[in-house]
C-alpha positions in Angstrom: 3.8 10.3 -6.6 2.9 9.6 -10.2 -0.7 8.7 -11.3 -1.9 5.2 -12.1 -3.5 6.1 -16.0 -1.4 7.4 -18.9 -5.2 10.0 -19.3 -5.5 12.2 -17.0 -8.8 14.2 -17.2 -10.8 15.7 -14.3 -10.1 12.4 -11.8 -6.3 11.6 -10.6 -5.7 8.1 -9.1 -2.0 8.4 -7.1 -0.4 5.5 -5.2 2.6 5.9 -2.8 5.0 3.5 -1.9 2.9 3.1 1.2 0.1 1.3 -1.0 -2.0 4.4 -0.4 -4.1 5.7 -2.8 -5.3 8.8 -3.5 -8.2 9.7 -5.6 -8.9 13.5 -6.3 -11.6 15.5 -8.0 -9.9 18.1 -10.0 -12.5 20.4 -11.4 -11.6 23.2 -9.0 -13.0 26.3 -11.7 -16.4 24.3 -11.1 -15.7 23.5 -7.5 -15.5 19.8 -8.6 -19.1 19.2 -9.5 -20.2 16.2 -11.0 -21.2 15.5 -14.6 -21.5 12.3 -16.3 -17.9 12.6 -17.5 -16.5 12.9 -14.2 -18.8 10.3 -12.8 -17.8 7.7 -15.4 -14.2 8.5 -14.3 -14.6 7.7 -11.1 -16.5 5.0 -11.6 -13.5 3.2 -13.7 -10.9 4.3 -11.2 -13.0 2.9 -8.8 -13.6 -0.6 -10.7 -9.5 -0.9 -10.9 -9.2 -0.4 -6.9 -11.5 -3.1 -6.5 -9.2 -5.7 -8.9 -6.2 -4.4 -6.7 -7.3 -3.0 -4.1 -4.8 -0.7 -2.0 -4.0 -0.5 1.8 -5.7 3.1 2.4 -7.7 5.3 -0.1 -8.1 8.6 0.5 -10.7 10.7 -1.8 -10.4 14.4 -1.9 -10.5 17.2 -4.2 -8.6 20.6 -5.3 -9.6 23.9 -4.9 -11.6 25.8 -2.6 -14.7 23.4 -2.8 -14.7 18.9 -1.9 -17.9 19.0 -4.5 -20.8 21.2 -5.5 -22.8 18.3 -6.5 -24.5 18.3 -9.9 -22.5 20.4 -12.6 -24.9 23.2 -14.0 -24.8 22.0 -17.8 -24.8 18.7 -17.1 -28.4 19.4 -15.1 -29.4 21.5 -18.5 -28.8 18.4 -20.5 -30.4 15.6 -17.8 -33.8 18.0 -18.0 -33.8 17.3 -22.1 -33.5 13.5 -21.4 -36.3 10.8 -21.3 -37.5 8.7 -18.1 -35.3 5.7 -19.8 -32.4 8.1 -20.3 -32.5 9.5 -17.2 -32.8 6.1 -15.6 -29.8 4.8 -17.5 -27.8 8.5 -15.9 -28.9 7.7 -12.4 -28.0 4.2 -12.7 -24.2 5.8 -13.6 -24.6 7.7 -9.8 -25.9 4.6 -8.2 -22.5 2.5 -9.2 -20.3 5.2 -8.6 -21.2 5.1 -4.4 -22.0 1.6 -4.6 -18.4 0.7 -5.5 -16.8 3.4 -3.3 -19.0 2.1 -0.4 -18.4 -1.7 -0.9 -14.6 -0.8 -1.8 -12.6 -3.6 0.3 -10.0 -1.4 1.8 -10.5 1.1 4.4 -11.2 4.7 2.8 -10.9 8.5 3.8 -12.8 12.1 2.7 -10.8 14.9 3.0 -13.4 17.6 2.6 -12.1 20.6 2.9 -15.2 22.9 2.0 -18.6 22.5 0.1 -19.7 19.5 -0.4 -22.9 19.7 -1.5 -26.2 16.9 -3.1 -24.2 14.2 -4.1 -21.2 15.0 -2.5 -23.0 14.5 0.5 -23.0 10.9 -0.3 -19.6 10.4 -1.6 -19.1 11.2 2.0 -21.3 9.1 3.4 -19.9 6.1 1.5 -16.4 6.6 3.0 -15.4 4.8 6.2 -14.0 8.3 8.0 -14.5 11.7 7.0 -12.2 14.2 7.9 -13.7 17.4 7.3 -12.1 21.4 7.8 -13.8 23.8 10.1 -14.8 25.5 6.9 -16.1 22.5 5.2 -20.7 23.0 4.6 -22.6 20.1 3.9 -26.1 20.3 2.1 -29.0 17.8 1.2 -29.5 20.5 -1.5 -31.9 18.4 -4.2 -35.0 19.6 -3.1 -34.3 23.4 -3.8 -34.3 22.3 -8.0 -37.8 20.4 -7.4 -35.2 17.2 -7.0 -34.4 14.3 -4.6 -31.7 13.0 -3.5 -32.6 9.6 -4.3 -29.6 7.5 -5.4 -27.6 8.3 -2.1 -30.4 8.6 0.5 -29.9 4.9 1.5 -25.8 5.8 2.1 -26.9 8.7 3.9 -29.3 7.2 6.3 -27.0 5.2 7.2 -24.7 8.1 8.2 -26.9 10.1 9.8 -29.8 8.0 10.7 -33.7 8.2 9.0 -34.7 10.8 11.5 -31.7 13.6 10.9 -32.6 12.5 7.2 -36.0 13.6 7.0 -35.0 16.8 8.7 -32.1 18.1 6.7 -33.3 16.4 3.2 -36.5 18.4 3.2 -35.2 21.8 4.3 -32.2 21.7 2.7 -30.1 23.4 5.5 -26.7 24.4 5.2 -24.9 22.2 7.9 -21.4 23.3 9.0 -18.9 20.8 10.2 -19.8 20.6 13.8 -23.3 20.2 12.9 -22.4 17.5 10.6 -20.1 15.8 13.5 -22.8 15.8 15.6 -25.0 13.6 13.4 -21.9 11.6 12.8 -21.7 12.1 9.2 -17.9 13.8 9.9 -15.5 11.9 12.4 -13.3 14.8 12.9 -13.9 18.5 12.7 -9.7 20.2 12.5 -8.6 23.6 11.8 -7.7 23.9 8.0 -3.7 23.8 8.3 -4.1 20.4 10.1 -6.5 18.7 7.7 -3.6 16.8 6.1 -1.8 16.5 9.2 -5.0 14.3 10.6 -5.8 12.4 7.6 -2.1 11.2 7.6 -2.1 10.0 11.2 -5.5 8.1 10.1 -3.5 6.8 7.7 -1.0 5.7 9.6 -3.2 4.0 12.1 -5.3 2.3 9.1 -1.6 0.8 8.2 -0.2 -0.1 11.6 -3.4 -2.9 11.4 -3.1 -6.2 9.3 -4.8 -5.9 5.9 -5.9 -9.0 6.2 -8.4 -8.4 9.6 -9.5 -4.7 8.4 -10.5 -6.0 4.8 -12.4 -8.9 6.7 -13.6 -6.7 9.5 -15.3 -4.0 7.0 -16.8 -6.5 5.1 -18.6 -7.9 8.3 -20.1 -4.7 9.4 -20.9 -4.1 5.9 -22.5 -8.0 5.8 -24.2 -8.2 9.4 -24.5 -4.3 10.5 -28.4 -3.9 10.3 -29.5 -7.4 10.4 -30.8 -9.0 13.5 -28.3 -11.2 15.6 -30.0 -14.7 14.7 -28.2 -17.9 14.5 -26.8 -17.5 10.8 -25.1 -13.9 11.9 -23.5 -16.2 14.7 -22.4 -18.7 11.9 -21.0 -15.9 10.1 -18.9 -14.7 12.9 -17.8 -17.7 14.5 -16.4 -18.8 11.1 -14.8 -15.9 10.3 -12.8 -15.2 13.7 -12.0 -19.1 13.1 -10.6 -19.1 10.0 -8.9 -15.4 10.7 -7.0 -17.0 14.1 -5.4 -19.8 12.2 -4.8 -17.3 9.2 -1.3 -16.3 8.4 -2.0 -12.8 9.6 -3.5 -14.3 12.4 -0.9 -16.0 13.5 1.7 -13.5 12.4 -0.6 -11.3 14.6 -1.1 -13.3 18.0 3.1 -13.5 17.8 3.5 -10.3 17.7 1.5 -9.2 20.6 2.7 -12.2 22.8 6.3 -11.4 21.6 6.2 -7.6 22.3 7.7 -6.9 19.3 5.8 -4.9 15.7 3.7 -7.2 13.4 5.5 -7.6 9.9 2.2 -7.7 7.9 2.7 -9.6 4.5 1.9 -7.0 1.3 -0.7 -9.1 -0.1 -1.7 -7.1 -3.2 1.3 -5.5 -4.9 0.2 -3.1 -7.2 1.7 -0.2 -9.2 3.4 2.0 -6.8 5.5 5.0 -7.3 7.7 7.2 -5.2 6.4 10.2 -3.1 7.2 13.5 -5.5 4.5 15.9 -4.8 1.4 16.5 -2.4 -2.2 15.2 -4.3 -4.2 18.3 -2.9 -1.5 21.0 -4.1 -3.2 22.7 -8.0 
């Protein structure tokens, strides 16, 4: 596996033959906290997955720590900014989980520690998180005199406006089972089996047609909160219409009514290269 960038600096982008990529923090001597650097990274490795997008991504990091949150001399250098700089910063954060959460294919966390402020809500932005039994998770803002502004609307929707209140105020350590139980994690595994589980996710995610999982997370993402009126009707009528008579659809129904595996067309060919190495290995 070779990454996608001839500049490699904090943030690797790799893509298997499989057409799944994998985007890891690599910052492990800071336990992969964010500064504007590493935010700005993302964000472009993010903007190229949305031009070509890939089957699966899967965002993890090295090291001991997913993300501390907020690098420490990053936060020394946001407290000497203005209101406008600091908007203009913030606004940086804001695009970074607004692509990862709008990103068309289906995505993965592999958290397999701290993850902690704003890591919290590159969490939240992913469609599963698959966390260790040692991974801690920590709405941490308010201990500096902060907030977590920019990803309280992702988390919300995670955990709900009620959890929220609670764990955003006190800033409680959560450990993974916690965090399963308010349905930010989907899976709490022993640390040896953390790859082993994201891979079979992966292989699940693949086993579907691209087609119907890019269309089916862009209508929860379109019509999840909204009340069922007569244009969310429109919407979905249309879309299982058009999906039916679909080449995947069709490709699809045949499949199932010929017992046999759907041979799901590769839609978006994009830079693959071989398998060489594990991403999570320093």
């Amino acid at each position: 596996m070779s990454d996608t960038s001839n500049s490699v600096h904090f943030v690797d982008c790799q893509i298997n033959e499989q057409g799944v990529a994998y985007l890891t923090l690599k910052r492990p001597d800071v336990h992969n906290a964010f500064d504007d650097h590493l935010i700005a990274e993302l964000v472009r490795r993010l903007e190229a997955l949305h031009a070509s997008p890939p089957r699966v991504l899967v965002l993890g990091s090295i090291g001991k720590s997913f993300s501390a949150g907020a690098d420490l001399g990053w936060m020394q250098r946001m407290a000497q900014y203005t209101e406008a700089e600091n908007k203009q910063d913030a606004l940086a954060l804001a695009r970074l989980m607004q692509l990862l959460d709008t990103l068309p294919c289906p995505s993965i966390a592999r958290v397999q520690g701290a993850a902690y402020g704003g890591a919290v809500g590159l969490a939240a932005c992913c469609d599963l998180v698959i966390a260790s039994e040692k991974a801690r998770f920590c709405l941490s803002e308010v201990k500096i005199g902060l907030s977590p502004a920019v990803i309280s609307p992702y988390v919300i929707k995670a955990i709900g406006q009620r959890a929220m209140r609670r764990y955003a105020l006190t800033a409680e350590v959560l450990d993974a089972v916690q965090a399963h139980t308010l349905g930010l994690v989907h899976e709490v595994v022993d640390s040896d089996q953390l790859d082993v589980r994201v891979d079979a996710f992966i292989q699940l995610l693949l086993a579907n047609s691209p087609q119907g999982v890019r269309s089916t997370k862009a209508l929860i993402h379109a019509i999840g909160y909204r009340p069922i009126d007569d244009s969310v009707q429109q919407k979905t009528t249309d879309l299982i219409a058009s999906i039916r008579v679909s080449a995947e659809g069709q490709e699809g129904l045949s499949a199932f009514f010929q017992k046999r595996v759907p041979q799901w067309p590769d839609l978006h060919p994009i830079d693959r290269h071989s398998q060489e190495e594990h991403p999570y290995v320093p």
